[in-house]
Every structure is written in structure tokens, then in C-alpha cells.
MIDORO-374787 format. One record per residue (C-alpha): x, y, z. Coordinates in pm, whole numbers, plus 50000, padded with zeros to 5 digits. Layout:
<atoms>
XYZ...
</atoms>
This chain:
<atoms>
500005000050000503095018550113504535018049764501275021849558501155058249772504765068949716503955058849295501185077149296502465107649493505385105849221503115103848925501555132949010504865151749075505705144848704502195159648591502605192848749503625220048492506865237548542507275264748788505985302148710509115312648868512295311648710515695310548835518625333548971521325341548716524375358048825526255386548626529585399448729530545434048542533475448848569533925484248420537405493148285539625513548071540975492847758542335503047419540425497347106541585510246725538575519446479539535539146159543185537946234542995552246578543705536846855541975552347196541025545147566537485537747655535255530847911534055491847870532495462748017534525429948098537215445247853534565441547523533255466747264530145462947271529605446347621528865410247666525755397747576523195391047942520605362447875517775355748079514475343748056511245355048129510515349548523514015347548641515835365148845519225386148769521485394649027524185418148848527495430349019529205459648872532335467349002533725504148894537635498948772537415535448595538145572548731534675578348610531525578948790529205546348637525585537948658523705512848405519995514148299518755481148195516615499247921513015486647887512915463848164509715476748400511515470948719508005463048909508655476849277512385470249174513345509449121516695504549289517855487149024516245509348767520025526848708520055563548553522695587048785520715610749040517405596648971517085565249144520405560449288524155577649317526735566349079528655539549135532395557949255535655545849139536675513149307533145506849480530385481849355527025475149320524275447449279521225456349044518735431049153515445427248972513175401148898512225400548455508315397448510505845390648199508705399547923510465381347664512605400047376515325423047254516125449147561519945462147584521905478147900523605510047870525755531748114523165563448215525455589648302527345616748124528175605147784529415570347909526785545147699529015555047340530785525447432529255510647776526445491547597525345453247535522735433047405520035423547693518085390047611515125375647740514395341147601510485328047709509855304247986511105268347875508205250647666506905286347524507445288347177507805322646977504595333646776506425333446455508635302346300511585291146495514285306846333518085284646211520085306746458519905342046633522095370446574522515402346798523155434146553524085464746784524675499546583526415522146774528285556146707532795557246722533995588846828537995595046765537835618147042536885610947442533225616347408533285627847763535755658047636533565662847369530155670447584532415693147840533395713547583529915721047471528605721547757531655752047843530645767847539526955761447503527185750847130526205716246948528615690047007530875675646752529695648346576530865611546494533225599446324531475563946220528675541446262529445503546401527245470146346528195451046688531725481546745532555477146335532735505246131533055483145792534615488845466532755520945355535325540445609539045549145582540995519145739538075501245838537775467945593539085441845807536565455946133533765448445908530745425546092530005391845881526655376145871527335344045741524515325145656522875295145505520395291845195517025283345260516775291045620515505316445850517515339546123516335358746404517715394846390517975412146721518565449546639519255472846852520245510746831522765522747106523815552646883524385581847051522285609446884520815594946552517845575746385518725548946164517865534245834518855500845751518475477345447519845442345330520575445344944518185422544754516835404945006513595418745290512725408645621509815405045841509195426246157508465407446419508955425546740509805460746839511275474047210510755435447316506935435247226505465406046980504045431646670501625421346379504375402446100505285426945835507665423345508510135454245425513095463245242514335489045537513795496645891513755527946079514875528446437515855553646669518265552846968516935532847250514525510347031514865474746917513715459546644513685421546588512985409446266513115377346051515225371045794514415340945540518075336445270517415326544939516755291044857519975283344655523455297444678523015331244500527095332044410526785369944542527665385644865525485414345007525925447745189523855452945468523975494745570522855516645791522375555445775520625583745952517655597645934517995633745967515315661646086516945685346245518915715146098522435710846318525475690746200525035650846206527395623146103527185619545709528075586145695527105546445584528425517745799527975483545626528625449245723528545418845482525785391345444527365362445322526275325745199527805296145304529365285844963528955248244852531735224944824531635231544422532475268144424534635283044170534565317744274536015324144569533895348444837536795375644765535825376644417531995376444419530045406044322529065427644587524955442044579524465475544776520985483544903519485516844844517975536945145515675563545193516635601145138518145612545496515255630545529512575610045428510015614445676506985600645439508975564145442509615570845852505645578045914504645551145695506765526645885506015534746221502275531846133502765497946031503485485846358500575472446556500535448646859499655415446791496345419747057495845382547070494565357647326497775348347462499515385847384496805409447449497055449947424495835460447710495385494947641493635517647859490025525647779489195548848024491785579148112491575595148476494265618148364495685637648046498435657247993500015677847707503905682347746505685700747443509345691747396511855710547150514875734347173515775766847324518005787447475519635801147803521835831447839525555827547852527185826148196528405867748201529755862648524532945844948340532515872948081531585840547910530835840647472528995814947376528305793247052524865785847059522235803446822523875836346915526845847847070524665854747385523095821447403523355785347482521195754847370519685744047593516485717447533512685709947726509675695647837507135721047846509885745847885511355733248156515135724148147515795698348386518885699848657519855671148789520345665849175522835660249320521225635049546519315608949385515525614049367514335583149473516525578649780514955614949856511505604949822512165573449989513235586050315511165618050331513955640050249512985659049881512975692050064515395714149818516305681949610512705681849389509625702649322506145680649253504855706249026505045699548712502495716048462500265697448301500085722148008502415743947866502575776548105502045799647800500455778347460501655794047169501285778546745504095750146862504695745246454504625776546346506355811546363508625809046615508255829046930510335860147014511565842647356513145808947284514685810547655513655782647873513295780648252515455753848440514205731748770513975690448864510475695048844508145659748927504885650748795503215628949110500775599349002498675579749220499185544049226496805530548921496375560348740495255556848381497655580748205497315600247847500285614747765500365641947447503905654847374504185682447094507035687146930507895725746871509895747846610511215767446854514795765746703513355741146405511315711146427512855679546503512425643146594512405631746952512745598247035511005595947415512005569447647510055566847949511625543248216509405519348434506585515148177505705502547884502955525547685500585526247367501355552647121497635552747044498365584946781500455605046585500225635546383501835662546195501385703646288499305711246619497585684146827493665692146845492415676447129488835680246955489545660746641492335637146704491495622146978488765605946763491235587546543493105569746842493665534346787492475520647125492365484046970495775473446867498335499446879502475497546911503245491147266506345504347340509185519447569510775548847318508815564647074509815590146808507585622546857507835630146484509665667646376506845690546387504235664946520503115646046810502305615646980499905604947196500695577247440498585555447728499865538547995498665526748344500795537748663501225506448862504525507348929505675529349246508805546549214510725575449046510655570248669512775590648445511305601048082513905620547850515045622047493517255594447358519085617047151522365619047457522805657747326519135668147397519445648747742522275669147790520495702247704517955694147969514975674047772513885650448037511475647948350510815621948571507425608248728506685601549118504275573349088503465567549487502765536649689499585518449641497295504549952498165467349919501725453050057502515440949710501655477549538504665495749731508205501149656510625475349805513285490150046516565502549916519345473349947521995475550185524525484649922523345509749744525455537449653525775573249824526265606549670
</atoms>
């Protein structure tokens, strides 16, 4: 009888399904100096574990990460594990003076968070200063074992990182135009996974290789850790299928060129041709240009290549080499026509749970401006005037960064001089945001708060102005993930387009591009308490001040508040 039990008792061990909960995966990164040449030059930079880009962190959906960095550098470090909605987890959220100090030279710290109903393409970047133009790696979170992807399991996935090489210390470059209040100097290349490729001076043998086979399909996990610019990119002769954007399933759609802007991902499916094709193909990426200051000109390519079969004449040397052909830099008809294509998949097991009912709207603007030069220092400056600076805002605001971290002052009760909570919810003085340009373009400066209840259904307008020429924005807001339920060109009418939302299955997302002289209108729900930073992913603008954060505050229930700081976490 004994035995019959224990069978029994064992059978239905073996029927239960696996655990929701995952496992713990440890991460050690360790943040030093080491010397990498690009285009001939040979420089010192700021990496992780000694690679360029970062190594690659793989989890899956439900575990837990437990990630020590230890700081080898003179530099201040903090990383933001971008897209990731830290539930309760803030702590580990990462962006300097918002939810914790920087990590000081020769100290260490654990980011602990739990990855809780995600699976995708993410990436972690440093989030201070100018740090993430080479502190940045591929973050990927695989589903729970026995979940399959909603698309055909691919051959093989490949990470493709663009990123931006600077010649110079990019920390030298933003002091210096910070000191003199004009744009900073550009790049000097784009990089597929830290390669500049063949189209630069010097640069053929750091050239990335996708070598593939025919008649099978690969999983493309893009992501765009450039510093300051938006991204076409293109496989000659060949398309792919979107399948995901900012780790978000999307509806399957074939093109011939994505757009994506700095902070988003983009994972798509590539199918190679059925037979050998006895050609090699250039895969390139180039900006996408809206604004009227100095960019980076340039094309970085990498090589798709075919496995060749054991009959080959030609060698791969010799083959003939196809070059795609990408949109005008400026093509903003192929960039709105794009992003409208994307749509959430809104099925039974991936619904969009977009919020029906709003409790409360806003309308931020965000754009350029200016503030006065520093006369104390009898100080001339190079912004749009000898008397001015560039500076950048959300609803004319500027934001100043503590220099204690917000979320350590909310948590303890101590945000007396460190933050205001009053943000507008309008723009003080409304003015034709796409049109003539104002007489003022000066902007005021504060670390200004907007304070949510716990719950609260959000609608979130932001405008983009002309104050010193329209211009893209990609928006990254930290702790969420949101429905761009709109977007428009000229002035948002809160009569008419409100009644063209798409409420059913729209792009869920954690960056959007507010489009140059537009706007976009995003929903999300606040359940996540915390200090949540929201700011342009174009590093320059975040420089110039275009970024906010949100207070979302402690719901009722135990499991609705903000976990307490951990032991180790850095002081200012």
C-alpha cells in the first residue's frame, strides 16, 4: 500500500507544469579602461569585461538577475537596463541622480530585479554623462522553457548592435559644449556590433559578417545604442519581416528597410534565398535626419554572406558585391509610413491592454531653446547667438539634475530642496508650437516631478515645437511600457484627434519618436511605484535638459509599494 502511495504521489509530481518562477542568474561586470583602434585610431574607453560592445546578458522571462558591477574607471558609472519595467524594483532601475548615486571609482554595486511578463530584445547602457558610446550590450530575454515564439523558429539568432565611434573622448567632447553652450561635435562612424566596415578609411578588416545559410531563416535582434541618431537600415536584395519592436510581439510585416531610433529594438526575421546566390550582400545603415544642426554623414555596412557549397569556383573575395538603396536622409513620408505599420499583435495569449478609460491627460511640448551665457565668466557662447546657449525641454522646463538621487529622497522623506512636485500639466504659456517661432526661445530650468497615484490611467500628448526648428524626439520613458495610440503632423487638436486613436491594437512600446513638427499620443497605466525618468534618447538633447521624471506613489496593498533600498546601494 506503502509503495502504491509513494507511485502515485510521484506520478503526480511528474504531471505538474513547470514552475511560474524562474531562476537566479548571476552577472559579474566589471567596468574598465581598455584600448580599442577603429579607423586607424587607437583610443582609451570606458568598457564592460574589457569588450566593445559589452557582453551579451541572457535571461528568461521569470528569472531573476542578480548583476554586480564593480567600477575599475576614474569615472563615475551607473547602468539602465533599458526597457525592463523594474516592478517595485526601482533600485535597480540605474540612471545617475534619479534613482540612485553613481557607482564611485573602486566601489560596487548589485542591480537586483526580477524580469516579470517579458520576453525580447532589451539592451543595458551606462546612464550617466556621455558614458553609453561605448558602455552598451545586448540584453536578452528568452520565454519560459516550453513557450514557443509566435512566429517560426528561426536556424540561429544574431545580435546586431549599431552604435556611434567617436575618435575623440566623448566625455571631452560634451564638456566642451557644455563650456561653450554650442552643438557638440559629431561622429566619426557608425558600428554594426563596434565595426565601422569597409565604407570608412581603414576600416575593411573591422567589418561585421553575417554568414549565413540558403534556405533558412535567422532571428535578427537589432538594437540602436547610437548616441544621437535615427537609423535606416536595408539588406541589398533580400527583405525581412518585423516581428517585434522594444521587446513587444508586433503584427508580422515584410520590408526592404527599417527605421529605428536610439533606444529602440527591432527584431525581425530574415528568410536567405533558397539556393546559393554566388553573390555577397551589403547590409547598411544611415541616419535619418530632421533637424537643421550638424550630424554624422556617413554609411556603415557589414557583409551578408552565403555559406558557399563544396563546388564553388569563385572564391567569396571575388563575388560581386549588391548595395541596398535607402531612403533620402530626410525622408520622413517612408519614417511615418513605417512606424504606422506597427501594431501589437492583441491576441489571446499577447493581448494589448490598452487603457480605455483615462483619469488623467496631459500635454507636454518638447523642442529646443536657449539660456543666456554665463556673464559672470565674461563668458561668449556658441549657441544660436553669441549670447546664448542650447539648451532643450519639456514644456519649457530644462531639467537639473540633483545632486542627490531622487528616489533615495522620496524614499526617506527628504525631497525638501532636492525636487519640486509641480510639474504643469500644460504648457505655462500655449503658443502655434509649429509655426512662427516665438520672440523668447529662453527656457526656465528646475527638477520638476509630475506625482501619480498608484493606478492612474495616464494620456500622455507630447508636441514637438519649432522653437529653434522642428525635430524628431525619440521619448524613452523608464518603468513603463505605453501605447502610442496616435500621431500627427502640425498642432495636436484635442477636439479632432482624439477621435482617430487606435484604442484596439496599437504599438506598445518603451521609446517612441515624437515626429519633427508632430506629436504623439501615448497611454499607459501607473502601477509601478517609484521615480521614473522620461527624457530624449538623443544623449545631446538629454544633455540640454529634455527630460522629466514621474513620482508614481505607493499603492494600499503590501505588494503595490516600493521595496526598500538594498543595503549596498550607493551614496552621493
Amino acid at each position: 500500500m506503502a509503495s502504491w502511495l509513494l507511485f502515485a504521489v510521484f506520478s503526480c509530481v511528474l504531471l505538474l507544469p513547470e514552475p511560474a518562477f524562474g531562476i537566479t542568474r548571476h552577472y559579474t561586470l566589471d567596468i574598465k579602461m581598455h584600448n580599442v583602434t577603429r579607423l586607424c585610431h587607437t583610443k582609451s574607453l570606458v568598457s564592460v569585461n574589457g569588450k566593445f560592445p559589452g557582453p551579451k546578458i541572457i535571461a528568461r522571462e521569470g528569472d531573476q538577475l542578480l548583476i554586480k558591477v564593480v567600477n575599475h574607471v576614474p569615472n563615475n558609472i551607473s547602468l539602465h537596463w533599458h526597457g525592463i519595467r523594474q516592478l517595485r524594483s526601482g533600485w535597480a532601475d540605474g540612471p545617475a541622480y534619479i534613482t540612485q548615486c553613481p557607482i564611485q571609482t573602486g566601489q560596487s554595486y548589485v542591480y537586483n530585479y526580477t524580469i516579470v511578463g517579458q520576453r525580447g530584445t532589451l539592451w543595458y547602457h551606462a546612464h550617466i554623462s556621455w558614458l553609453r558610446a561605448t558602455v552598451y550590450g545586448p540584453l536578452i530575454i528568452l520565454p519560459k522553457h516550453g513557450v514557443p515564439y509566435p512566429f517560426p523558429k528561426p536556424h540561429k539568432e544574431v545580435p546586431m548592435v549599431f552604435g556611434e565611434w567617436f575618435n575623440a573622448d566623448t566625455e571631452a567632447i560634451i564638456r566642451q559644449a557644455t563650456l561653450t553652450g554650442g552643438g557638440p561635435n559629431v561622429s566619426d562612424a557608425y558600428t554594426i556590433n563596434g565595426l565601422p566596415g569597409p565604407l570608412y578609411n581603414c576600416s575593411a578588416k573591422d567589418t561585421f559578417r553575417l554568414r549565413v545559410k540558403p534556405g533558412k531563416t535567422y532571428l535578427l535582434r537589432i538594437i540602436n545604442a547610437a548616441l544621437n541618431d535615427e537609423l535606416f537600415f536595408s539588406i541589398a536584395n533580400h527583405t525581412v519581416t518585423v516581428v517585434e519592436a522594444d521587446a513587444i510581439y508586433v503584427k508580422p510585416f515584410e520590408t526592404d528597410t527599417i527605421l529605428i531610433a536610439p533606444g529602440q529594438t527591432t527584431n525581425v526575421l530574415l528568410k536567405t534565398k533558397p539556393s546559393y546566390p554566388s553573390a555577397s550582400f551589403f547590409m547598411t545603415a544611415r541616419p535619418y535626419v530632421t533637424g537643421q544642426g550638424t550630424f554624422d554623414n556617413s554609411t556603415v555596412a557589414g557583409i551578408l554572406e552565403y555559406e558557399q557549397p563544396k563546388h564553388a569556383k569563385t572564391s567569396i573575395k571575388n563575388l560581386q558585391l549588391f548595395t541596398p538603396v535607402l531612403p533620402a536622409l530626410n525622408d520622413t513620408n517612408f519614417a511615418t509610413k513605417f512606424s504606422n505599420k506597427l501594431r501589437s499583435l492583441n491576441s489571446k495569449k499577447f493581448p494589448a491592454n490598452v487603457p480605455q478609460k483615462v483619469d488623467r491627460k496631459f500635454f507636454f511640448t518638447v523642442g529646443l531653446g536657449t539660456n543666456p551665457c554665463n556673464h559672470k565668466n565674461n563668458q561668449t557662447c556658441q549657441g544660436p547667438t553669441n549670447t546664448t546657449m542650447f539648451a532643450a525641454s519639456i514644456s519649457n522646463i530644462s531639467f537639473t539634475l540633483p545632486t542627490k538621487a531622487l528616489l533615495q529622497s522620496h524614499y526617506s522623506g527628504k525631497s525638501n530642496g532636492v525636487y519640486s512636485s509641480n510639474f504643469p500639466w500644460n504648457p505655462i504659456v500655449p503658443f502655434n508650437y509649429t509655426g512662427t517661432p516665438p520672440n523668447n526661445t529662453m527656457v526656465s530650468t528646475g527638477t520638476n516631478l509630475m506625482v501619480l497615484r498608484y493606478n492612474t490611467s495616464v494620456e500622455l500628448v507630447m508636441q514637438d515645437t519649432s522653437i529653434l526648428g522642428a525635430e524628431s524626439h525619440p521619448l524613452h520613458l523608464h518603468g513603463f511600457n505605453f501605447f502610442v495610440v496616435g500621431q500627427g503632423f502640425g498642432n495636436f487638436d484635442p477636439n479632432k484627434d482624439p477621435k482617430n486613436f487606435n484604442l484596439v491594437d496599437p504599438i506598445e512600446r518603451n521609446t517612441v519618436g515624437v515626429p519633427s513638427g508632430g506629436w504623439a499620443a501615448i497611454r499607459f497605466l501607473a502601477d509601478n511605484p517609484g521615480v521614473w525618468f522620461m527624457h530624449c534618447h538623443l544623449e545631446v538633447h538629454t544633455s540640454w535638459g529634455l527630460r522629466m521624471a514621474w513620482l508614481v506613489l505607493d499603492g494600499d496593498k503590501p505588494d503595490q509599494k516600493l521595496l526598500p533600498p538594498p543595503a549596498d546601494l550607493p551614496k552621493c
